[in-house]
C-alpha positions as CSV (number, residue, x, y, z in Angstrom):
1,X,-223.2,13.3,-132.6
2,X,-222.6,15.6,-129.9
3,X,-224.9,13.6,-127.6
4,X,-222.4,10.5,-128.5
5,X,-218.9,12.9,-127.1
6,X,-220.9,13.9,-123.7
7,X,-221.5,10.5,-123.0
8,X,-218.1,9.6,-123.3
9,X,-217.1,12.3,-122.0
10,X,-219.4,11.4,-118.7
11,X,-217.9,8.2,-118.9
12,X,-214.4,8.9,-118.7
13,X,-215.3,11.3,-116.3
14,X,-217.1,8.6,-114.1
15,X,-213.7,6.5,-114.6
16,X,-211.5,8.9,-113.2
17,X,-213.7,9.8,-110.6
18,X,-213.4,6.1,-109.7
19,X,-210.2,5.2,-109.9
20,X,-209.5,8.4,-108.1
21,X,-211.7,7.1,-104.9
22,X,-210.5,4.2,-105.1
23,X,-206.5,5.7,-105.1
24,X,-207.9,6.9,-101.7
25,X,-209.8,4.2,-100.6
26,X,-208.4,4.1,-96.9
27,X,-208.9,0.6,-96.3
28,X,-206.9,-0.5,-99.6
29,X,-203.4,-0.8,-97.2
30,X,-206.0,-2.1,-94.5
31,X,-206.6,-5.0,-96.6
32,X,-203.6,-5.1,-98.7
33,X,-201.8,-5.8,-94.5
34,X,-204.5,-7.9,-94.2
35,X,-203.6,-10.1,-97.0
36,X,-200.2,-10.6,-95.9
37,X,-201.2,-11.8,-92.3
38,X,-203.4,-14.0,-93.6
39,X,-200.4,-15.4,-96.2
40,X,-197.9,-15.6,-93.0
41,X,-200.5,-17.9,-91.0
42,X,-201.2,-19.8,-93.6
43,X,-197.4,-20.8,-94.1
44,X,-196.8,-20.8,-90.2
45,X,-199.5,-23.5,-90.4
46,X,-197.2,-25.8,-92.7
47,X,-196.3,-29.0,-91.0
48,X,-192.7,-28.8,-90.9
49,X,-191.0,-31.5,-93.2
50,X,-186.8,-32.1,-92.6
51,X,-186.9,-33.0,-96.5
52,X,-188.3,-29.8,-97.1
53,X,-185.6,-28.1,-94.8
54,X,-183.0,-30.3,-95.7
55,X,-183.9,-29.1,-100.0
56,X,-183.5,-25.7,-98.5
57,X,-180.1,-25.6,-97.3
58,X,-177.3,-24.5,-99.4
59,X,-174.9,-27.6,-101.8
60,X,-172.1,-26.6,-100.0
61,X,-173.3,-26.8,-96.5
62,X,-174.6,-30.5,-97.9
63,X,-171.7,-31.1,-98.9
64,X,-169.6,-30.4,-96.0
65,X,-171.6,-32.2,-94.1
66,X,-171.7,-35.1,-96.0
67,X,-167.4,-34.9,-96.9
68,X,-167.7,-34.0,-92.8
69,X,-169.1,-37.5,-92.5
70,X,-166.8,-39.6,-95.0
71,X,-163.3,-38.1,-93.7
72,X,-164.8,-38.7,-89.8
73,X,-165.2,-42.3,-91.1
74,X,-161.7,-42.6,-92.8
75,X,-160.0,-40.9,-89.8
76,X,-162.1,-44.0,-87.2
77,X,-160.7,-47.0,-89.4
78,X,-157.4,-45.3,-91.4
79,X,-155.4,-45.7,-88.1
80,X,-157.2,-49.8,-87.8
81,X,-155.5,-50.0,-91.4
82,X,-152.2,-48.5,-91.0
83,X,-150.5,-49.0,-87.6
84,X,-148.6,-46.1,-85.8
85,X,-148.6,-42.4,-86.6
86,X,-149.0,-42.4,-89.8
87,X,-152.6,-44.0,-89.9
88,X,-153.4,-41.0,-87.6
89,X,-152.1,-38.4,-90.0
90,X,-153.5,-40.1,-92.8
91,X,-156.5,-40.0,-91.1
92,X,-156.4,-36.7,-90.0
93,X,-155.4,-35.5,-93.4
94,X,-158.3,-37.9,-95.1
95,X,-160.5,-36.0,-92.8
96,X,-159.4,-32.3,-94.0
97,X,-159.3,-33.3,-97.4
98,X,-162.6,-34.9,-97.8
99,X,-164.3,-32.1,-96.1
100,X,-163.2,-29.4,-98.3
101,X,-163.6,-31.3,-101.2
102,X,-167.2,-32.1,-100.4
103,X,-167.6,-28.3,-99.5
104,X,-166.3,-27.4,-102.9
105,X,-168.1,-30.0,-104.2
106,X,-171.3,-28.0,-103.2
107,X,-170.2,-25.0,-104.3
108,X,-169.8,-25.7,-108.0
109,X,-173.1,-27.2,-107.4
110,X,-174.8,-24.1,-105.4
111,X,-173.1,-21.8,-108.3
112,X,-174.5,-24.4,-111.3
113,X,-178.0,-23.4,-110.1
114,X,-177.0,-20.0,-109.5
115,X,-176.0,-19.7,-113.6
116,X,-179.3,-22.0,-114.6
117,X,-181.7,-19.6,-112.6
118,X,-180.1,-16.2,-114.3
119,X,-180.5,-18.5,-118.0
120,X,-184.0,-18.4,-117.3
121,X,-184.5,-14.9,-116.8
């Protein structure tokens, strides 16, 4: 019986000795720094992909770019449609208008998967 405790007693002794050695292992930030170089090549070495850029950026920049777009279009043929000044107001106002509604447009979006993303946590 008392053989049985000193050899669990060696062995937990042997365990704290290594995980002691190992807390001061100097090469563990060596290699943990190592790791990390090796992850920021390996992405640097991506090919880079405008769908994968574009899926980055933000609904709201999307969508003013998009709203950009549409009210650049109404404000080129408004004015073909309605002669005089006010096809160039309406056009200027269809350009305003459609731009901030596409902006905030994106940012119900951009704050939709804000609210689904803290659900899943």
């Amino acid at each position: 019986m008392r053989d049985k405790r000193s050899n669990e007693e060696v062995d937990r002794l042997a365990r704290l000795r290594d995980q002691q050695l190992r807390a001061r292992d100097p090469l563990t930030k060596q290699r943990r720094l190592d790791h990390n170089i090796a992850l920021k090549q390996r992405r640097a070495r991506k090919r880079f992909s405008f769908s994968t850029f574009w899926s980055e950026v933000p609904h709201k920049w999307r969508g003013l770019l998009y709203g950009g777009l549409l009210g650049t279009a109404l404000f080129i043929f408004l004015p073909r449609l309605v002669a005089g000044l006010w096809g160039t107001l309406g056009g200027l106002f269809a350009l305003f208008f459609v731009t901030s509604l596409g902006f905030l447009i994106g940012r119900a979006a951009d704050s939709r998967d804000e609210l689904k993303e803290l659900m899943r946590r």
